[in-house]
N, C-alpha and C positions, 0 to 999 in steps of 0.2 A: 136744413131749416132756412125758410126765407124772411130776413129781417132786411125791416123798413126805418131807417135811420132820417129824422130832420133834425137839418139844424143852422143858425143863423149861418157861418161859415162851413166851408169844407177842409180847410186845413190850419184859419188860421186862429191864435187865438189858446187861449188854455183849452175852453169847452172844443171847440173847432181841431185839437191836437189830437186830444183823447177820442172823440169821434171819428174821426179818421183811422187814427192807430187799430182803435177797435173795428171797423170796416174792415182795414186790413188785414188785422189778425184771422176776423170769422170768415172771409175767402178761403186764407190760406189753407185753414182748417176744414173747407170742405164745403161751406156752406152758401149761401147766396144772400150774401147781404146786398143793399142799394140804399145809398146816400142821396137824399135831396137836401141842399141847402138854397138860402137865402139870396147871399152874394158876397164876392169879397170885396177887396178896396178897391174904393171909387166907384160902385152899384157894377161890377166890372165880374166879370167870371176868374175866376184863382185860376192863375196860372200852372198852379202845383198840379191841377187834377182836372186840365184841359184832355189828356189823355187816354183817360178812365171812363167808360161808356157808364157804369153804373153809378160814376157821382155826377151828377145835372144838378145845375143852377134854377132856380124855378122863378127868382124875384128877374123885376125889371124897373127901370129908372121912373118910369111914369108912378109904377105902384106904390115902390116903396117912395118917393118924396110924396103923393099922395096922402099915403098911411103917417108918415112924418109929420106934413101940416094938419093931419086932422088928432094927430096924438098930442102936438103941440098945446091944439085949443083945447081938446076936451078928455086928453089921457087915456085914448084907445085908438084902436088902427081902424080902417073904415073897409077894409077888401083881406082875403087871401089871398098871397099870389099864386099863380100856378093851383088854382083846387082843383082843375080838373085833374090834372096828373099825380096831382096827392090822391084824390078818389079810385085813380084806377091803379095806384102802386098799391094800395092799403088793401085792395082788394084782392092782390095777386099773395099778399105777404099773410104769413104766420102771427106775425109778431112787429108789433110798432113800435120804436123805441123815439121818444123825442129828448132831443139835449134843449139847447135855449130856444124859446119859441117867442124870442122878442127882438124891439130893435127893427119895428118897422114891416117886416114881411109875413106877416099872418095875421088875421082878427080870431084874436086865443077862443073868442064865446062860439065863432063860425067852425073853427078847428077843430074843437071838443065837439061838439054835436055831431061833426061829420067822423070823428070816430069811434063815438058812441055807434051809430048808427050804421056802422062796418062789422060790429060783433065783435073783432080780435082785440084781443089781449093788448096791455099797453102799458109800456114803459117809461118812467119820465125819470130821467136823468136831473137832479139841481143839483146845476151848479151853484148854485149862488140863492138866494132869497127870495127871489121875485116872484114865484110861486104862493109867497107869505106874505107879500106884502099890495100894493095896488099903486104901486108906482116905481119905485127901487130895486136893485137885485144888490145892491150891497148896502149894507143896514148902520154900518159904522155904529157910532153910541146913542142911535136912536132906538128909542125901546115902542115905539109907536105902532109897530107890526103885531104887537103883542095883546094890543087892546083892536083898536079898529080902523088905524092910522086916521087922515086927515090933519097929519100933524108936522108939513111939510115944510110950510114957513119958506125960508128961503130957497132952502133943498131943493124945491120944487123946479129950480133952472138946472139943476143940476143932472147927470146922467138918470134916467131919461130925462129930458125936460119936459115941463107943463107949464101952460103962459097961468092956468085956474088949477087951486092942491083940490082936485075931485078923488084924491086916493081912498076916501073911505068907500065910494060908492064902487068906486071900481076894484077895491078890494073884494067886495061881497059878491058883485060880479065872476070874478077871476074863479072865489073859490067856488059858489053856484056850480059853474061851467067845468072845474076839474072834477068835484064829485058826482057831474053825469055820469062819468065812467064806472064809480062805483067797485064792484067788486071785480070789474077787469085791470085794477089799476094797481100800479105798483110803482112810487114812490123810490128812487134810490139816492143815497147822498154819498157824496164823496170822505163825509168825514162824521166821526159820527158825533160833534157837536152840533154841524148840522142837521145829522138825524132826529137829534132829541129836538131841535126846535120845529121840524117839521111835523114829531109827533106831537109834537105839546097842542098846535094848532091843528091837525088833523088826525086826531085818537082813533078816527072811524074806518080811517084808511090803513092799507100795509104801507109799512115804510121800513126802506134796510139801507145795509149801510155797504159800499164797494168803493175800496181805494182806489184813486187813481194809481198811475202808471208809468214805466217810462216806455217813452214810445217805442218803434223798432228799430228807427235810424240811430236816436241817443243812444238807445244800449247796444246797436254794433259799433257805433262811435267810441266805447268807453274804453278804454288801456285799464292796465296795470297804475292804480293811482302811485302818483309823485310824497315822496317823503316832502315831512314841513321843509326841512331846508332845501330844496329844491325849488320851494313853489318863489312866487312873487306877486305883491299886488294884491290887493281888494276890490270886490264888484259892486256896484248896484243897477239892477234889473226891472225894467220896468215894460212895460210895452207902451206907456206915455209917460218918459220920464217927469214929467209936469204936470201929471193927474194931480190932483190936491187928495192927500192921504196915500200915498202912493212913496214916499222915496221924502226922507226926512233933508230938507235942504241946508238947516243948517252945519250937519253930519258931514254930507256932503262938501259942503266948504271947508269946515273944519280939519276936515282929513283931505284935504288937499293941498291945504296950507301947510300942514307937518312935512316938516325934512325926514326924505330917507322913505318915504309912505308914497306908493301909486296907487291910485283911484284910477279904475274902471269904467265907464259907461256904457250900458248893453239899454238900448231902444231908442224909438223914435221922439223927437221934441226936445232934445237937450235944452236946458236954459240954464248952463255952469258954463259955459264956452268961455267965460272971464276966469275959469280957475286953470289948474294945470292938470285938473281931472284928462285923461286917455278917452276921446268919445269913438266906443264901438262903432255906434249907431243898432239900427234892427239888422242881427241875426240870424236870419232864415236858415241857413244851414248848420241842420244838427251835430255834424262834426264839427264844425268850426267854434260854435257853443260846450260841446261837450271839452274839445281843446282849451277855449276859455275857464271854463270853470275847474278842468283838470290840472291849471297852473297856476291856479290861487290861492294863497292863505284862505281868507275867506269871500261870507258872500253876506253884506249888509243886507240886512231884510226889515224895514221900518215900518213897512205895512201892517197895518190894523184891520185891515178892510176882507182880504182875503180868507175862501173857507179851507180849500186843503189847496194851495200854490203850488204850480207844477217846479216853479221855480227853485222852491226847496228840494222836492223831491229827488230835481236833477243836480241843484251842486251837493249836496249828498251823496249822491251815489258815483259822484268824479272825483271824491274826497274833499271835499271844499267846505269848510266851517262856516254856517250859516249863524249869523250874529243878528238876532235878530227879536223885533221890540216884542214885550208881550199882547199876546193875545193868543182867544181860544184856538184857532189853525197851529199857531204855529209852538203854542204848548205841548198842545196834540202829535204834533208831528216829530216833535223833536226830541220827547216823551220815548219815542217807538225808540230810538236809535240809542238813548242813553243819553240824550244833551239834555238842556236847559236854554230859556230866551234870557235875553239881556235884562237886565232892571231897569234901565236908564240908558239916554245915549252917552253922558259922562260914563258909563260905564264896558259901551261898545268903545268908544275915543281910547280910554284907560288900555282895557285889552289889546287892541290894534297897535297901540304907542309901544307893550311893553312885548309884544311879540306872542300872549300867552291864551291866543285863541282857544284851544287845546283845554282850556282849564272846563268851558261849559261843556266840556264833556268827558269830565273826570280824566284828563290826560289823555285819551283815547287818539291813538295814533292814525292819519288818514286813511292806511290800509283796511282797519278794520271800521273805522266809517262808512267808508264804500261798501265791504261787504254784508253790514248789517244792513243798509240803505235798499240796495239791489234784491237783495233778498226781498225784505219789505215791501218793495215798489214794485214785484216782475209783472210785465207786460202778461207771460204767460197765466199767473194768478190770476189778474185783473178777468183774463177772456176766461177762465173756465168759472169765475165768480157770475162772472155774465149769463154764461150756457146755464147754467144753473137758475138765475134768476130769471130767463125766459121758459126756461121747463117747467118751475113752478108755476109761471104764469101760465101755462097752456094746459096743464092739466083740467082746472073746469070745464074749457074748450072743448078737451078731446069727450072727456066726460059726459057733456051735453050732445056732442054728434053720436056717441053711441048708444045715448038712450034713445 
């Protein structure tokens, strides 16, 4: 099978991990997949997959700051990059799987038409909400995606930014452009609350649901998890430790001011550098993450934002007790294993102070953390949930060439 993989990054990034991973898995497996992504940091080609003839870069510095200043003003990108090489990959390929299709490197109305108009079947991975909404990919406690947004208000500077909230027009927009596809289209979420809010908004369409994963470095990375008293230390994980909604700062503080308590730091951005917080920094390699997380008590997880975080998935399965605020993700997730989220951060501080992590998951010992996690999370599921979800896609296909 030849699958056609975009997407903003090629390695980095949650969407950009699992995209990848799954790349690599359906090679291994036999098959002919090909990655085109956007770009990575700095409008710059990812270094991780300079090597790999079949993952290409396709943005460039002119375009995407182009697309930028014109999404600034009016909340849409104004070019595709690289369409011609998206026209003639699309052509060669079975099956089109897109992950984020935002962030500056495609005009989504330009993009749908042209793979309307390719015939193949087509896969769109959401991550995140932007799909649902006409400006945003994380919806925080804004309920505005639900009626017809335009209801951005400040938000509006916020990821993505808009200088004017044009999100209701461009919301109607967005969905117009995804339902060209129509009955070649297939919908996937990573988790299934956000499956239900993608059907709620799109009843007309399929929509299914496929867990994420750990990738194939993490899980060669993983040992024999560490008993509690062996471990030391607690994480917090961000990929912008200074995102707003992202990594509770006063938590943060607060447990780094307690005697006898080490605070972690994993990502780029620190702004604790005044406490006695440990700063990581970014983590690129997955053993050295998997090592991280495989020596921890636990892993602070404050986000609200997030729909199924890889974050969890992986200190889970290194045995690492994820303490973490409520919300629907990480109910969901932590649901699967036997845990519970926190109440309160008085009540992550309380647990951390008194040593009894352990308790939001009914006592349950690190060993069997990990292996309910792994289970849960295999890389291997994820890709034969995949094969599956393109097969069903391709049947009308094949159906229609032999009538």
């Amino acid at each position: 099978m030849r699958i056609l993989a975009l997407n903003i990054r090629a390695t980095q990034g949650g969407a950009g991990r699992m995209a990848y991973d799954l790349h690599q898995r359906l090679g291994a497996a036999g098959h002919r997949p090909r990655l085109l992504y956007g770009y990575g940091s700095g409008i710059a080609p990812d270094p991780q997959a300079l090597a790999e003839p079949e993952v290409e870069m396709i943005g460039s510095r002119p375009v995407v700051l182009a697309n930028f200043a014109t999404h600034l003003l009016g909340g849409g990108e104004l070019v595709t990059a690289g369409a011609a090489l998206i026209r003639g990959a699309a052509a060669e390929a079975d099956v089109i799987h897109l992950h984020a299709v935002h962030h500056w490197y495609v005009r989504w109305g330009g993009l749908a038409r042209m793979l309307r108009d390719s015939g193949k079947p087509v896969v769109i991975t959401a991550h995140d909400w932007w799909l649902l909404t006409g400006r945003c990919g994380f919806v925080r406690d804004c309920s505005g995606w639900t009626r017809r947004c335009g209801e951005c208000g400040n938000r509006r500077f916020e990821d993505l930014p808009t200088l004017l909230d044009r999100s209701a027009a461009v919301r109607r927009a967005r969905h117009r452009a995804l339902r060209m596809l129509g009955e070649r289209l297939t919908i996937v979420c990573p988790s299934h609350h956000l499956a239900r809010d993608h059907a709620r908004i799109f009843p007309d369409l399929e929509v299914v649901c496929v867990p994420n994963a750990l990738d194939l470095g993490f899980e060669a990375a993983l040992g024999p998890p560490l008993a509690t008293t062996d471990r030391r230390g607690h994480l917090f994980c961000a990929s912008d430790l200074g995102a707003p909604g992202k990594i509770d700062p006063g938590l943060v503080r607060a447990l780094a001011a307690e005697p006898g308590v080490t605070v972690g730091l994993i990502g780029r951005g620190n702004p604790f550098r005044d406490t006695a917080a440990v700063e990581h920094g970014e983590v690129r390699s997955r053993a050295a993450l998997a090592t991280l997380y495989g020596g921890a008590r636990g892993l602070l997880f404050p986000s609200r934002m997030d729909n199924a975080p890889l974050t969890i998935i992986e200190a889970l399965s290194a045995g690492c007790y994820v303490l973490a605020y409520p919300s629907s993700a990480a109910r969901e997730m932590l649901a699967l294993v036997g845990g519970r989220c926190v109440q309160s951060a008085a009540e992550a501080l309380a647990l951390v102070r008194s040593g009894r992590e352990a308790m939001l998951y009914g006592g349950m010992p690190p060993a069997e953390l990990a292996r309910r996690a792994r289970q849960i999370w295999s890389g291997a599921a994820m890709l034969d949930a995949y094969l599956r979800v393109y097969a069903r896609a391709l049947r009308p296909a094949v159906a229609q060439a032999a009538a």
